[in-house]
PLY file of the C-alpha trace (Angstrom):
ply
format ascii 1.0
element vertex 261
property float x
property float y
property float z
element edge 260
property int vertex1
property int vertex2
end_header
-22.83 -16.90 -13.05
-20.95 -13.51 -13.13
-23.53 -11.66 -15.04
-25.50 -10.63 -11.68
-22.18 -8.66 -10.19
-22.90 -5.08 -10.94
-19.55 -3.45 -9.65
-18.40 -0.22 -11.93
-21.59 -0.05 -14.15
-23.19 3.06 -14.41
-26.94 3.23 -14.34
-28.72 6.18 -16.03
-31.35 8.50 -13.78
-32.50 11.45 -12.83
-32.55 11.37 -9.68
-31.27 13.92 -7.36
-27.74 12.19 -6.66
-27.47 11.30 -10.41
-27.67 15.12 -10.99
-25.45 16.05 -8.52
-21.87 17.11 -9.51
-19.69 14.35 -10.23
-17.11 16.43 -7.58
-19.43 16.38 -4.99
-19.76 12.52 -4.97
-16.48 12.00 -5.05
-15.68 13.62 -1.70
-18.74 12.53 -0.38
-17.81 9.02 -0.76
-14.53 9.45 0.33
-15.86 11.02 3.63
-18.22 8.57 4.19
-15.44 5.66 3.54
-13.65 7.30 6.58
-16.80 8.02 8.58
-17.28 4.03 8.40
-14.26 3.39 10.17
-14.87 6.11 12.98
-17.65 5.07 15.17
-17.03 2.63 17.88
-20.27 1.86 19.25
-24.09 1.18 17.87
-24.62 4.95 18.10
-22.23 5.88 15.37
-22.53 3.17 12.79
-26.07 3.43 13.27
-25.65 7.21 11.78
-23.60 5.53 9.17
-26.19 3.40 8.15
-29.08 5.79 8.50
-27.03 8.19 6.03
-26.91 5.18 3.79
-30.02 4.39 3.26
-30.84 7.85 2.66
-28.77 8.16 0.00
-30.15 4.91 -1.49
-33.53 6.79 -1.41
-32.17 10.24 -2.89
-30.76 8.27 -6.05
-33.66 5.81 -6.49
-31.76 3.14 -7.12
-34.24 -0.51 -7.20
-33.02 -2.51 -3.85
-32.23 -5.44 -5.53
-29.80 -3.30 -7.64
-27.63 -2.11 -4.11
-28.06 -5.77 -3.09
-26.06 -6.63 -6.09
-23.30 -4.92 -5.44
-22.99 -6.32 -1.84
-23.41 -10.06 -2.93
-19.73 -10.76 -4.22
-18.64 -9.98 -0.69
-20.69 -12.23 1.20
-17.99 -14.63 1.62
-15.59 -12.11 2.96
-18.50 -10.89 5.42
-19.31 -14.48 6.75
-15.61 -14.82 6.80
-14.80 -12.04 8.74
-17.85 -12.63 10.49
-16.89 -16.23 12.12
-13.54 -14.94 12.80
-14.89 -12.74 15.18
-17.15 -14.83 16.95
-14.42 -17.18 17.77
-11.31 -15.13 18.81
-12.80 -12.35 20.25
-13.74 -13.06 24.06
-15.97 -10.86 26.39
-19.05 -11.21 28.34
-21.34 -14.02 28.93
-20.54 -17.39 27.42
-22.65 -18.36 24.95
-21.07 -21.73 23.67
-18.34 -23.37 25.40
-17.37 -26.78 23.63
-14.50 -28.39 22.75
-12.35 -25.40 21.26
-14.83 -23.84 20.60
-16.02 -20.58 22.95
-18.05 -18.01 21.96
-19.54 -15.40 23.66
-22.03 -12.41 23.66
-18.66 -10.08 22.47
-17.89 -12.07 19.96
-21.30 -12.34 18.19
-21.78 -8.13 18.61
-18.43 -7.50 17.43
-18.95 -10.23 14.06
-22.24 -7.94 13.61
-20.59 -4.79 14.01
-17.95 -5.61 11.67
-19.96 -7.55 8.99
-22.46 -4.17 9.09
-19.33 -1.83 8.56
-18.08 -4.17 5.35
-21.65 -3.45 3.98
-22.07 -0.13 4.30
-18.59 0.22 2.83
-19.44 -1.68 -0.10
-22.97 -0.59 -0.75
-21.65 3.41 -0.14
-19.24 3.35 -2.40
-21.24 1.64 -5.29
-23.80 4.64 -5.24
-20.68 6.46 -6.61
-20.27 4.34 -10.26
-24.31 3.87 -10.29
-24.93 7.48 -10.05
-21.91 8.93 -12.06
-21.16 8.24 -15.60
-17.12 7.09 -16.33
-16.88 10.21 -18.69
-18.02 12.84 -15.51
-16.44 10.82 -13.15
-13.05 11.48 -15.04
-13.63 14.81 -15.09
-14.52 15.64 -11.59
-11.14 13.30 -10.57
-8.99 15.32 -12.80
-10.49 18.77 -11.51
-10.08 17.84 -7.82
-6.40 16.29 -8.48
-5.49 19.28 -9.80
-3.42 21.29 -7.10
-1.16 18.31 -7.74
0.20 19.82 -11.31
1.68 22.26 -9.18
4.14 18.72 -8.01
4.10 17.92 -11.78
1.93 15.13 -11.53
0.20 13.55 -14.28
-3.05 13.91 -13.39
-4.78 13.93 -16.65
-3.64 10.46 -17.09
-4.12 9.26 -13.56
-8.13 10.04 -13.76
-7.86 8.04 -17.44
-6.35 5.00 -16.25
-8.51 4.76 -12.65
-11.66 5.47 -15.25
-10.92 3.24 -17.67
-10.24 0.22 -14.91
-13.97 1.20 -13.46
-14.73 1.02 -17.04
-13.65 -2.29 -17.95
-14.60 -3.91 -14.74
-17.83 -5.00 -15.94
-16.43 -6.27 -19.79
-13.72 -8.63 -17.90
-16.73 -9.76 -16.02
-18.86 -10.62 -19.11
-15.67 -12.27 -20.64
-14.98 -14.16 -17.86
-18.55 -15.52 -17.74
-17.95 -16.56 -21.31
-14.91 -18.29 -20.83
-16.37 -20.24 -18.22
-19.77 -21.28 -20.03
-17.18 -22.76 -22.87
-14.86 -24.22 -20.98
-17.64 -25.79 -18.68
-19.53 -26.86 -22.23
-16.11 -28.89 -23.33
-16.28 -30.57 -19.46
-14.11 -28.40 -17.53
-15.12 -28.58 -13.46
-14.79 -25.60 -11.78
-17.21 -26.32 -9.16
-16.21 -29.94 -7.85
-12.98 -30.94 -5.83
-10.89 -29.54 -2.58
-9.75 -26.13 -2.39
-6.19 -27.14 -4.45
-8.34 -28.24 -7.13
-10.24 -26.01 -7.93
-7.04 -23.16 -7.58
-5.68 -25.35 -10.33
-9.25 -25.52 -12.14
-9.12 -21.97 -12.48
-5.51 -21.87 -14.73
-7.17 -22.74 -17.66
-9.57 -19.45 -16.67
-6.84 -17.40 -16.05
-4.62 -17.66 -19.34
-7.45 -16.58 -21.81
-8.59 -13.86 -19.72
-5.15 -12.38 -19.65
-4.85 -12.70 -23.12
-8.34 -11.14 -23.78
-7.42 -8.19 -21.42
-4.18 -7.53 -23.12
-5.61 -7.48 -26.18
-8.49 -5.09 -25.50
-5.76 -3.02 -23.70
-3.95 -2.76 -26.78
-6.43 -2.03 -29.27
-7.73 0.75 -26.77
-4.46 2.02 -27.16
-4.32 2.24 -30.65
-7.98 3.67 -30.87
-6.71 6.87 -28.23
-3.46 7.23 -30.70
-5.55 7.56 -34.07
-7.94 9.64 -32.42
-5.03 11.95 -31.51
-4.81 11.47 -27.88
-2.56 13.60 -26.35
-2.68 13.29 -22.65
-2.66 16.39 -20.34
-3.24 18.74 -23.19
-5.75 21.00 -22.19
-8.77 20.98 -24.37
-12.54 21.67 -24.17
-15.93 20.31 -22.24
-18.69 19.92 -24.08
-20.43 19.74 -20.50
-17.92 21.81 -18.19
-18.74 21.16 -14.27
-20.42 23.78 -12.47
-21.05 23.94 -8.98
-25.48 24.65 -8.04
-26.85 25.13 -4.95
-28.21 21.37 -4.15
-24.04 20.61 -4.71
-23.64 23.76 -1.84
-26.63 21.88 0.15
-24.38 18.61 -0.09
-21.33 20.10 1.18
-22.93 21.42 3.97
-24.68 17.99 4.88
-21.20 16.40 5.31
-19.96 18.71 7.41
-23.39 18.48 9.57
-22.91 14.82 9.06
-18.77 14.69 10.65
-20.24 16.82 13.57
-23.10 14.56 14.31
-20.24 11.85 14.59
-17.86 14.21 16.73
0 1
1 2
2 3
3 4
4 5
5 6
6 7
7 8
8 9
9 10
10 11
11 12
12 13
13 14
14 15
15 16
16 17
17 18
18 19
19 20
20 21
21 22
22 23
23 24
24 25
25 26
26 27
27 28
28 29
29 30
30 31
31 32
32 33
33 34
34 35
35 36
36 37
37 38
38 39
39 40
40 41
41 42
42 43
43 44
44 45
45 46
46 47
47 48
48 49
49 50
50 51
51 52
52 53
53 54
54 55
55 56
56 57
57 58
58 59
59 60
60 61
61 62
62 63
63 64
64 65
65 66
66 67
67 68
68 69
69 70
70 71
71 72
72 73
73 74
74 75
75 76
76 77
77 78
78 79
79 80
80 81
81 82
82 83
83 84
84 85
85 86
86 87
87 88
88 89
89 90
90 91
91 92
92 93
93 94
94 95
95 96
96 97
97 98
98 99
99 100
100 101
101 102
102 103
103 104
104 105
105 106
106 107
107 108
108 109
109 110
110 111
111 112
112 113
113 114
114 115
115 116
116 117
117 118
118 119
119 120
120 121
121 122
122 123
123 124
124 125
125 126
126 127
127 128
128 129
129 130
130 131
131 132
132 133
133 134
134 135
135 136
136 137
137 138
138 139
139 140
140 141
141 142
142 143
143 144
144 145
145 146
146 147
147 148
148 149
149 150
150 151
151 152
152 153
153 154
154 155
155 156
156 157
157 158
158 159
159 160
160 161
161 162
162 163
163 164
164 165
165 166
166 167
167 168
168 169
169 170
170 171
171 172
172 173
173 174
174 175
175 176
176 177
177 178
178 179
179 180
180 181
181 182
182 183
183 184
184 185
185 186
186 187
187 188
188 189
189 190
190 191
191 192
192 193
193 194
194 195
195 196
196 197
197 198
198 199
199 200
200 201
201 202
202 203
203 204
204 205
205 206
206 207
207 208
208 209
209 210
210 211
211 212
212 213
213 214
214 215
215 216
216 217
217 218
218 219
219 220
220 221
221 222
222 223
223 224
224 225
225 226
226 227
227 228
228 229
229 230
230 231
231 232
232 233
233 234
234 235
235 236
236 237
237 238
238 239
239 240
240 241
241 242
242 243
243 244
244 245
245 246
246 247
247 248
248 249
249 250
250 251
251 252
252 253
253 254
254 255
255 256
256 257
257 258
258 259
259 260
């Protein structure tokens, strides 16, 4: 059921993005998040798209992998999607019916808009595919780091946003196990209106919660006897160093916010 949703795992390579510093994906992604929103016309998100599938082909990550991670928000897409095409008028009718008008507006603007949610979605899952939670804390904390200056914890801001990425996939596993057992003892979670199955999904809810505490807690306890001390500065084993393909990649994202101005 849940096992197929791939969203915070890491998958090992050695590609060229999975070598890449862990620093350099992070603004990377970040730029392209905001180069999503930017274009307004066919020229521009077709750049964005183009720059996606290049990356896709840079990390060699399997399609069906990236496909994955854009499944879960096929409902939102379609959703989005039909809004669109209803309440957004403009050029030639298409279908006029009842309540219902759509036109040619309406169906490019659904398109444009359900194309946008994807590449936002697929972009930012080459970040956790290509970058391990243990570098990916360490690039946060190194970028966040003007911010000490403020006297903000950044040490344990990078923890707690790596350990969420972390434990995305486990809450998914232990969800899907809930569910099998429940289901197994006759619990629907399929059948009924939408009230129903919002009700359905208390049972769900309460053991997950519980679960998630738990492992919160005993995560805790493990960082305490391990002598976990927060922002105290300590060692890398593997200390980040900016190469020249890193150089190379800061330059393409400049190139790339000029193509786009």
């Amino acid at each position: 059921m849940l096992s197929g949703i791939t969203i915070g795992q890491y998958f090992p390579g050695r590609s060229l993005v999975h070598r890449m510093d862990p620093r350099v994906k992070l603004v990377l992604t970040f730029a392209y998040i905001v180069a999503v929103f930017i274009p307004r016309n066919w020229v521009g998100m077709g750049l964005a798209a183009g720059f996606l599938v290049f990356s896709v082909a840079l990390s060699r990550l399997p399609l069906k992998l990236v496909w994955k991670s854009v499944k879960p928000i096929l409902p939102l897409v379609l959703f989005t999607s039909v809004i669109n095409i209803f309440f957004v008028d403009g050029g030639d009718i298409l279908v006029d019916w009842w309540i219902f008008h759509i036109t040619v507006r309406g169906v490019v603007t659904a398109v444009f808009i359900a194309l946008r949610i994807v590449c936002l979605i697929a972009g930012s899952s080459l970040l956790t595919y290509t970058t391990s939670p243990t570098t990916l804390t360490d690039a946060l904390e190194r970028l966040m780091k003007p911010l000490k200056l403020l006297h903000v914890h950044v040490h344990e801001i990078a923890m707690m946003m790596t350990i969420a990425l972390r434990f995305i996939p486990t809450l998914l596993d232990e969800t899907d196990k809930i569910m099998k057992a429940q289901m197994a003892r006759g619990a629907d979670f399929e059948s009924g209106n939408l009230v129903q199955k919002a009700k359905a999904m208390i049972p769900l809810l309460v053991p997950l919660f519980i679960s998630a505490f738990r492992r919160a807690t005993d995560l805790a306890m493990a960082m305490e006897a391990r002598g976990y001390t927060g922002s105290t500065e300590t060692s890398r084993m593997y200390p980040l160093v900016y190469e020249q393909r890193d150089i190379l990649a800061y330059v393409i994202i400049i190139i790339y916010f000029l193509l786009f101005l």
